[in-house]
N, C-alpha and C positions, 0 to 999 in steps of 0.2 A: 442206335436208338436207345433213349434211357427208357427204364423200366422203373418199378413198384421196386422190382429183385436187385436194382443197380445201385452198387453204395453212392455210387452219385448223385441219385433222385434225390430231390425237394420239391416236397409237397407245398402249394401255395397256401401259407399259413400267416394269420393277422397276427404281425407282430405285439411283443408280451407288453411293450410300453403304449402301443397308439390303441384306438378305434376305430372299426369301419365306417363308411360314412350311412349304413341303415342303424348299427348302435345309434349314432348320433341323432339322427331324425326321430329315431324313436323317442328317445331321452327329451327330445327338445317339444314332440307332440305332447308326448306323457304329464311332461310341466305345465303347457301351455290347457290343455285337459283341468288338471287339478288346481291350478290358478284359479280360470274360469269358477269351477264348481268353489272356490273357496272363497272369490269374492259373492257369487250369487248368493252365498248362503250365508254370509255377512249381512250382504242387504237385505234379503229377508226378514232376517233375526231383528235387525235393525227395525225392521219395519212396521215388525211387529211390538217390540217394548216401545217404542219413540213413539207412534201414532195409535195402533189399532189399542193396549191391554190400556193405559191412563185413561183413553175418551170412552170406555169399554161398548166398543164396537166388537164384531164380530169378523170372521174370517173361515172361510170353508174350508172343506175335508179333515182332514183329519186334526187338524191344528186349529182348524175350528173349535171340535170335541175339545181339545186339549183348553180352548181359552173358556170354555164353559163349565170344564172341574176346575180351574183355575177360579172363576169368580163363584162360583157356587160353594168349593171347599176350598178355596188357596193352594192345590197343587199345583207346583209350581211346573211351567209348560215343558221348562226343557226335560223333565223328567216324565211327565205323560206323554209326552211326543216320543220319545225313546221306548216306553214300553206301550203305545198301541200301534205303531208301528210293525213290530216285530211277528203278526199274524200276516200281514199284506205282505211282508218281507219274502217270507215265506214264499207263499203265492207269483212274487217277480221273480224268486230264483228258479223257478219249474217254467216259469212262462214265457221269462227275455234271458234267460241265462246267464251262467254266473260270470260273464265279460261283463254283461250290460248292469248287472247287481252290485256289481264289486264299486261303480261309480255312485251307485244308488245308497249303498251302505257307509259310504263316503259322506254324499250330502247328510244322511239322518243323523253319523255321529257328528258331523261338524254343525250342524242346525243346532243340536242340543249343546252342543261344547258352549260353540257362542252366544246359544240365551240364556247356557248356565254363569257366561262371563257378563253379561248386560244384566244379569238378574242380582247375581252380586254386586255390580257398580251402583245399580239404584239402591240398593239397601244398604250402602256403605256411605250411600250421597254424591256418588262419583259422577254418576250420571243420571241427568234430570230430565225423565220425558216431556211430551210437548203436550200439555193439558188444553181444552179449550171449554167455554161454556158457550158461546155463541159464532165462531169461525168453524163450523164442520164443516164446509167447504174447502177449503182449505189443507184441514186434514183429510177430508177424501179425495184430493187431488195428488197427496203427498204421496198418500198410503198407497194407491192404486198405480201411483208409478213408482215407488221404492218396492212394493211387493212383487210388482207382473218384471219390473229389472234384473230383481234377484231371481226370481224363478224362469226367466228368462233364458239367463246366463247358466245356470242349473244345468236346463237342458238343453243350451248348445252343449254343454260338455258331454252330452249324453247319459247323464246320472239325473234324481228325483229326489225332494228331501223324502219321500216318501210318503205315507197317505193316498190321497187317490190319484194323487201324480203318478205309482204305479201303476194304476187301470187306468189313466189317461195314457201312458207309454204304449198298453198291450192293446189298447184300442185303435190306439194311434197308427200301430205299427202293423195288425190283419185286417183294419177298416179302411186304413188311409186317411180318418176324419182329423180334422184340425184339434190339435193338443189344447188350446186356448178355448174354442169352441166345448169339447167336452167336459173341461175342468169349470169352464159356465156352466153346464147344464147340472153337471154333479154339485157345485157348490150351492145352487140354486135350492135343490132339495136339500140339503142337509141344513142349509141358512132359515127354509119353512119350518123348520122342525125345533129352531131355536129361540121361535117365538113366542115357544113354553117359559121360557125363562130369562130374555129380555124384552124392553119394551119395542114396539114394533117400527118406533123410527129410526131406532139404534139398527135395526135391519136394514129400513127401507134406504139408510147411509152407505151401509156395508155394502148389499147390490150394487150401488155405484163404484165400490170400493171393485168389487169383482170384476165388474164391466171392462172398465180402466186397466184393470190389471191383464183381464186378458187378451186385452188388445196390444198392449205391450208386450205381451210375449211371444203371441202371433209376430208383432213387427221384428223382434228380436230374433227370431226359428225361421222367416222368411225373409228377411231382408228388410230396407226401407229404400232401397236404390232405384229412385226415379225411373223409369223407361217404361218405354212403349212399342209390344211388337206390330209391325203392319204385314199387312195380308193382304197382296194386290193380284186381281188380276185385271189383265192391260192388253190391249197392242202392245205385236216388238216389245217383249216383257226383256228378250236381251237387252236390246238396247235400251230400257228402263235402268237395266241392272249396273249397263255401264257407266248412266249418267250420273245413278246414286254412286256408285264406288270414286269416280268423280269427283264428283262436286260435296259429297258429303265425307269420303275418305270411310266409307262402313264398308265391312263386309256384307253381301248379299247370297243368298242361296235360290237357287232355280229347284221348286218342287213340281213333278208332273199330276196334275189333275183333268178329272173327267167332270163334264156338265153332266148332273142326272136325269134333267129333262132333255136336253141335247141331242147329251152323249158324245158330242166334241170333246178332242184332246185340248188339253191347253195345258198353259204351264201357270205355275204362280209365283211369285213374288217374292220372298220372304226375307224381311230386316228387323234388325233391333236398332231400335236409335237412342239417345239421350232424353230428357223432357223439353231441352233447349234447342231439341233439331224436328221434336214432330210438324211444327207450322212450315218450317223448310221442305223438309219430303214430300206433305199435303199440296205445297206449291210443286214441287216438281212433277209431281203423278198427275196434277190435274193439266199442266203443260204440256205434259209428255201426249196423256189421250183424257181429254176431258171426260166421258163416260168408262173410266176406269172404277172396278169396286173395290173399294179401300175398306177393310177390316182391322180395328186397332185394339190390340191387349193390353191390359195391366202387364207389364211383368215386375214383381217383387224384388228380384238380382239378378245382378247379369256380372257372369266373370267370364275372365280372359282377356283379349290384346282390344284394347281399344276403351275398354271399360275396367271395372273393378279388379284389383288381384287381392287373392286369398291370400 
């Protein structure tokens, strides 16, 4: 038997020229990570010189603050964003840790990188934002899906340009409430408050700006993949289950439930299907037992074998 003590032992070691294959995965998530936050924060920045600072609309949390020193003194955003940040920074490293930070202080310098690179092009004449005196439509159509895309993409990567995108993450993450949802209600007050010092329909724009935006980033943090789960219970819910697998080619799952008035055992149903097979299934279950209860969800995404792969 070899041993530790046998000059013949070889210990199982990663040769000095290759990689393991979790090196690799990592390397390959890590990239595909700081991609993600590099392009959101592109579009952002974008989003903000191109549409919102020329039509001077407005924009919440903390980049908000930032575009009202900017039209009140001309400080320029990429550098108020960088230092009002750095109190809330604070506050994220004690409270989502410094994994979750280090993406966080990612987005903040690259936010300000690239509006200090857009802020030079314009003043050099490089680059011409999108002015308008009568199409605000337009540009709150623009803005509201260039901004909620970029902040979107932000945080799938799991980073914030920072602002109250961090107390949207810490909310996010012991409350469970919608990241889009909160970053509404927060931008909402600080947008009332900036009624001091723009006119109020440059607001009443902006709100739509936020609306739009944060519905797009909901879409982008949950999915946009069509489907619908059903919730049956039936007669012979087996042979329900064999028809669906069947005729529909879906997986089906048998959950056991109890009636609370009842108190009958029964079993239930349960499929996810496409949006192009709900009318399909709706016919099978009403063939199968026409007094079947049929319960149908949104679902946001669906992965694995039959539907989407990550």
């Amino acid at each position: 038997m070899l041993s530790k003590t046998n000059p013949f032992f070889r210990p199982n070691r990663p040769s000095r020229g290759g990689s393991s294959p979790v090196n690799n995965q990592r390397f390959w998530n890590a990239a595909r990570t700081w991609s993600l936050l590099a392009l959101g924060t592109a579009l952002y920045a974008f989003g903000l010189q191109y549409f919102i600072l020329p039509n001077l609309l407005m924009e919440g949390g903390v980049t908000g603050i930032s575009v009202l020193l900017n039209y009140a003194a001309n400080i320029p955003v990429s550098i108020s964003t960088l230092v009002l940040n750095v109190p809330l920074f604070l506050i994220g490293w004690r409270q989502l840790g410094r994994g979750a930070m280090v993406y966080t202080v990612g987005g903040i310098v690259l936010l300000s990188v690239v509006l200090w690179i857009l802020e030079q092009g314009v003043a050099m004449g490089w680059f011409v934002p999108f002015t308008t005196e009568h199409d605000f439509i337009l540009v709150v159509l623009y803005a509201g899906v260039t901004l909620g895309a970029g902040l979107g993409l932000v945080f799938r990567a799991g980073g914030t340009t920072g602002g109250v995108d961090i107390i949207a993450r810490i909310l996010h993450r012991w409350k469970g409430w919608s990241m889009g949802q909160i970053l509404l209600t927060l931008d909402i007050l600080i947008l009332g408050a900036s009624l001091i010092f723009i006119p109020k329909e440059k607001v009443l724009y902006t709100l739509v700006i936020v609306f739009i935006s944060s519905k797009i980033i909901d879409s982008i943090q949950e999915g946009v993949y069509a489907a619908k789960a059903f919730n049956i219970i039936c007669e012979a819910p087996e042979k329900l289950a064999e028809k669906i697998a069947q005729e529909l080619e879906r997986g089906v799952t048998l959950l056991p439930a109890v009636g609370a008035y009842s108190k009958d055992d029964r079993t239930m149903v349960y499929c996810v299907v496409s949006r192009f097979e709900i009318r399909k299934l709706k016919s099978l279950v009403r063939q199968h037992d026409k007094r079947a209860f049929i319960v149908i969800n949104d679902v946001h995404d669906v992965l694995g074998e039959g539907f989407r792969e990550e």
